[in-house]
N, C-alpha and C positions, 0 to 999 in steps of 0.2 A: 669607879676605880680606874678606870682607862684614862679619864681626864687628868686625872691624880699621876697616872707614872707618863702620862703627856707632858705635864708639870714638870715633872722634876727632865724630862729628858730638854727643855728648853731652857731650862736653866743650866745644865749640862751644853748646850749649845752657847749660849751667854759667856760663860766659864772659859769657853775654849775659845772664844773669839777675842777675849781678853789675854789669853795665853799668847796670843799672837801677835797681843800691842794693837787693836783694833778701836777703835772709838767708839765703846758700845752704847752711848747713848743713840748712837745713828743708825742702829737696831736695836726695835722696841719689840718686847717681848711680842706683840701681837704681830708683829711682822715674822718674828723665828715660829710664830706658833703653824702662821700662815704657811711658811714654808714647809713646815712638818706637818701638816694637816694632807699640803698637796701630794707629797710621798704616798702619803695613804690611800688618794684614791686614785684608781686602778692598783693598787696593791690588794687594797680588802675592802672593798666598800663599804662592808657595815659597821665595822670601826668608827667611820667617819661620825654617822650621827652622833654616839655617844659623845665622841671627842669633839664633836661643835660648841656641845652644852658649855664646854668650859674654859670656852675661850676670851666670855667676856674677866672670867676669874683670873685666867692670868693675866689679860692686859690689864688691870685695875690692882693686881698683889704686888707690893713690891717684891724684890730680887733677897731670897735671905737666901745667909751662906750654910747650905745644907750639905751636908756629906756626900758623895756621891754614892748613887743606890746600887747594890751589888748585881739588880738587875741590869742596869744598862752597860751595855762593851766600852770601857774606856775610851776614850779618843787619843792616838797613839801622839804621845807628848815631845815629839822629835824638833830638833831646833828648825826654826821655819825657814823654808827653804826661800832663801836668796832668788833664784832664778824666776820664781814665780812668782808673780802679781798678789798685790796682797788676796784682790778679791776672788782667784783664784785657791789661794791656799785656805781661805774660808769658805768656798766652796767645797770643797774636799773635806774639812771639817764638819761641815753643815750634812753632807752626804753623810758621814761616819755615823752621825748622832742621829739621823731619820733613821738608820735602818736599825740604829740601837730603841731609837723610839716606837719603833714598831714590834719588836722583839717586846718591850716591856707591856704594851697595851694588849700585846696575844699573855702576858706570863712570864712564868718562868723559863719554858718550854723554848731553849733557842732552835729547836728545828725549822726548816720552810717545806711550804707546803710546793707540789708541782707548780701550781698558778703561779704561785710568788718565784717559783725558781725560771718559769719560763720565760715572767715579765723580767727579771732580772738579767741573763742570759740570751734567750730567744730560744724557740722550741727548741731548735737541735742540738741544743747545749743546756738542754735540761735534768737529764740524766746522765747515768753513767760515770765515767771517770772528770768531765771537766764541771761538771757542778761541787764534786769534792773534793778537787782542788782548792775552790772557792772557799768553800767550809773551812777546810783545814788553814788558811791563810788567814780567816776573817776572826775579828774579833780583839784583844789586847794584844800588845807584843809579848808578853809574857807567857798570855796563852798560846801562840800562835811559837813562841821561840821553844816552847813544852812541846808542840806536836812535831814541830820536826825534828826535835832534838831525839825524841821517840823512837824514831826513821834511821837517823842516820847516826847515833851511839855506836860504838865510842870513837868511830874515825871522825866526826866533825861537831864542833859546838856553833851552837848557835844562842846568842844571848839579844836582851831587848834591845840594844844596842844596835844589831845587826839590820841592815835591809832584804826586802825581799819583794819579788811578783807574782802574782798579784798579788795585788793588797784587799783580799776580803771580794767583797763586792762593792765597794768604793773607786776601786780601779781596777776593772779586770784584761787588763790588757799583761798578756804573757809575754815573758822577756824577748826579747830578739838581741844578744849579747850586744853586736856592734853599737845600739840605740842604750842600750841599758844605763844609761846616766849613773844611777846610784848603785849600781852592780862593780864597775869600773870604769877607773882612770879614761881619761878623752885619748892618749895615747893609745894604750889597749885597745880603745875600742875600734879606732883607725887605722892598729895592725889586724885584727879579724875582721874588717870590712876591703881592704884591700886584697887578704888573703882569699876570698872567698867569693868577692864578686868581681866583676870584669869594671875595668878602669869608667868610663862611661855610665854606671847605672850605682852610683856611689850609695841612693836610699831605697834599694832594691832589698825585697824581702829576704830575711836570710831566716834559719830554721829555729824555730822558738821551742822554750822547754816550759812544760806544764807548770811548776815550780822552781823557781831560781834564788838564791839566798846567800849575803856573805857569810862568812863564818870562820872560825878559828880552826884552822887542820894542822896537826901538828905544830901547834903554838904558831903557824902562821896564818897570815889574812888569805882567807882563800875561798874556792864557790862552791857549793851544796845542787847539785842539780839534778833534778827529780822527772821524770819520766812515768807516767803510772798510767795504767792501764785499768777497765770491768769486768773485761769477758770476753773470752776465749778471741774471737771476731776480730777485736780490736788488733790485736799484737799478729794473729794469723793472717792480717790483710795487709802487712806492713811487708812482705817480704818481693815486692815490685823493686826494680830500681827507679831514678829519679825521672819526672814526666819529662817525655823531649817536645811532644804539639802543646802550642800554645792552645787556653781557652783563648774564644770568641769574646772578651768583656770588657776591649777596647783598654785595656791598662798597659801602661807600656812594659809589664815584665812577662806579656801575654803577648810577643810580637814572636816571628822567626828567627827574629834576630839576635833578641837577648835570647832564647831559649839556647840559641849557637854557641852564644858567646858565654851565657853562664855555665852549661855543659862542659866546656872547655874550663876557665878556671873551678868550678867545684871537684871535675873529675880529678885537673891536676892537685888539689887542695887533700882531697880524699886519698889518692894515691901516696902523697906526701906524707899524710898523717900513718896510712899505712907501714910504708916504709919505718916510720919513727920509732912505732911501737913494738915491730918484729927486732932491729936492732937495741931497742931498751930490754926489753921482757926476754928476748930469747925465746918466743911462744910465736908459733904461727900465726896470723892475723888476715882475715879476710875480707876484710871493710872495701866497700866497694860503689860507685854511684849507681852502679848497672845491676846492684842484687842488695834488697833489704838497705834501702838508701837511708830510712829513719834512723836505725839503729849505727847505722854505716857513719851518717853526719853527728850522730849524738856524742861516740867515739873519736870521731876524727876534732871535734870543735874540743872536747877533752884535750886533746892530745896538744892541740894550738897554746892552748892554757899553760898547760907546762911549761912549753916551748917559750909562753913571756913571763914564764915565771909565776904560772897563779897555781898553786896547789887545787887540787878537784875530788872530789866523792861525788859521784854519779850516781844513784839509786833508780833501779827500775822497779816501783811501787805498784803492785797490786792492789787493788781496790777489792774486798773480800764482801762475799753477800750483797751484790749491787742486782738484785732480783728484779730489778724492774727492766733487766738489759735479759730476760730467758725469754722474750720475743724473737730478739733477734742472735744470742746466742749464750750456752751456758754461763753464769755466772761462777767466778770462781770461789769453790765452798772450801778451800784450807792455803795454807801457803805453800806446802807440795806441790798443791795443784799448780797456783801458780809460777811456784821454781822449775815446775817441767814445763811447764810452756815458755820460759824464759831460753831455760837450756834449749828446746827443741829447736825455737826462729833463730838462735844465735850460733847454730852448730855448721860449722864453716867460716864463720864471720865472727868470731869472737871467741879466743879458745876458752876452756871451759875451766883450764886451771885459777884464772884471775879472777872468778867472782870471791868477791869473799875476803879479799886479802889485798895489803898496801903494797903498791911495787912504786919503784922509783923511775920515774919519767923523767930524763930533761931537769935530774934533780931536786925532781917536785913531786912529792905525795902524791899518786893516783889510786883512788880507790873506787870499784866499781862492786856496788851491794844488788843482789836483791831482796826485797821486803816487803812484807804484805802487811795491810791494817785493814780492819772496822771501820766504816767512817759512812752510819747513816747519815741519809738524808734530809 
């Protein structure tokens, strides 16, 4: 049976390289199989054997045009992106279908096992809130434009149409706005990279969001940006302001110098965004680099958005029954739970009337939720 829905996921891979305008004779089934075989090991080893037996069957079957099987994750059918190489965007594709191929050779069952999430991730990002992120991102666009739409109803839609980061576990690299290509315009993103870093360190890190998505806000094109959290620890440790000693790991945004120099514009950037939102809202605002810098920059980069005219819904997303984080500290067991822990870190730094409700920024829809889901692992 495993050889069987191996089968069909290479043919599934076939399908989508042709989607692309690829010259599929110049990959032969026993080369996609090859490629899909490799996934598997160090993924699940014992997979492996079953699914050698049938590899001389599909290189010798021909290509029939079979429906696709409701076991394997679509491969997200978006027009092919320009910028990249072809065999780049069939690499991304090839990625999509192994990990759907592996899903179909365990079942139906799309959970991952630790192993598989570690290898995926790396230990420290095996649990907790950024492995389900991953989840909630991976799979069709339709599924994936259902779970956030879940989230963020009725202040933002999100349709298959829409982009978002990460993409599953095919790309798990989390947005950094200024970089975010398919997030926004190159203008945009040239005005919050100036804003935000010091003139001289132009591809210097700037603060990423777990979840990042376009989407429809109030009938305009605007961002969905998700922040989510597992247990107690996470969001209770956040309330430092921004580091000023550089680590030791010889990178250049790890010197004295940029640590100076970014200090200075993030502080004035934050203080900026501050000022913005006390004369919109009329609500005191306490955003600050020197206290609760996460939540501080998550607001302030909000508030930027507006400011170029991108409408925003922010969600701080609790991750609910993430039981494998009662080691290191309670998991959160309702969404209570996690709306007072929200309220608690924010109180000073984010008045307590605006959760919940649309206020108008700079002319632009801002809504700031909180909200809690289910999301085994």
């Amino acid at each position: 049976m495993a050889g069987e829905r191996i089968e069909r996921a290479v043919e599934e891979i076939i399908r989508s390289a042709e989607d692309l305008g690829l010259d599929v004779p110049l990959f032969s089934p026993q080369t996609h199989y090859d490629a899909v075989a490799t996934k598997f090991i160090g993924t699940d080893p014992a997979l492996y054997t079953p699914i050698t037996k049938a590899a001389p069957n599909i290189a010798a079957k021909p290509k029939p045009a079979l429906p696709q099987p409701a076991v394997v994750p679509p491969v997200k059918q978006a027009a092919p992106d320009p910028r990249l190489p072809t065999s780049r965007r069939f690499n991304r594709v090839l990625a999509d279908a192994a990990v759907g191929a592996l899903a179909c050779a365990k079942g139906d069952d799309m959970g991952y096992s630790p192993d598989e999430l570690r290898l995926k991730l790396g230990p420290r990002a095996s649990r907790g809130s950024k492995p389900r992120c991953h989840i909630m991102t991976d799979g069709s666009p339709k599924e994936v434009a259902r779970r956030l739409n879940e989230i963020a109803a009725p202040f933002a839609l999100v349709t298959e149409a829409d982009r978002w980061m990460p993409l599953g576990f095919s790309d798990t690299s989390e947005a950094e706005l200024d970089k975010a290509v398919d997030l926004l315009d190159a203008e945009n993103r040239e005005q919050l990279r100036s804003w935000w870093l010091p003139e001289n360190y132009p591809r210097a890190r700037t603060p990423n969001f777990d979840i990042a998505s376009t989407a429809r806000i109030d009938n305009r094109r605007g961002l969905l940006l998700i922040e989510a959290k597992a247990h107690g620890n996470e969001i209770r440790g956040e309330t430092v302001g921004r580091r000023r000693k550089p680590r030791n790991d010889g990178s250049p945004e790890e010197t004295p110098e940029y640590r100076d120099a970014s200090g200075e514009t993030i502080g004035r950037a934050i203080a900026d965004a501050r000022d913005g939102l006390r004369k919109a809202t009329g609500f005191h605002w306490g955003i600050d680099r020197d206290r609760c810098y996460q939540m501080s920059n998550r607001f302030a980069w909000a508030w930027r958005l507006t400011e170029l005219g991108v409408p925003v819904v922010l969600v701080y997303l609790g991750f609910l029954n993430a039981l494998e984080m009662n080691d290191v500290s309670p998991a959160f067991g309702s969404a209570a739970d996690w709306e007072r822990e929200v309220l608690a870190h924010s109180a000073g730094i984010v008045p307590p009337e605006i959760w919940g409700r649309t206020l108008e920024v700079n002319n632009q829809p801002f809504t700031a939720l909180i909200r809690a889901v289910v999301q085994p692992l």
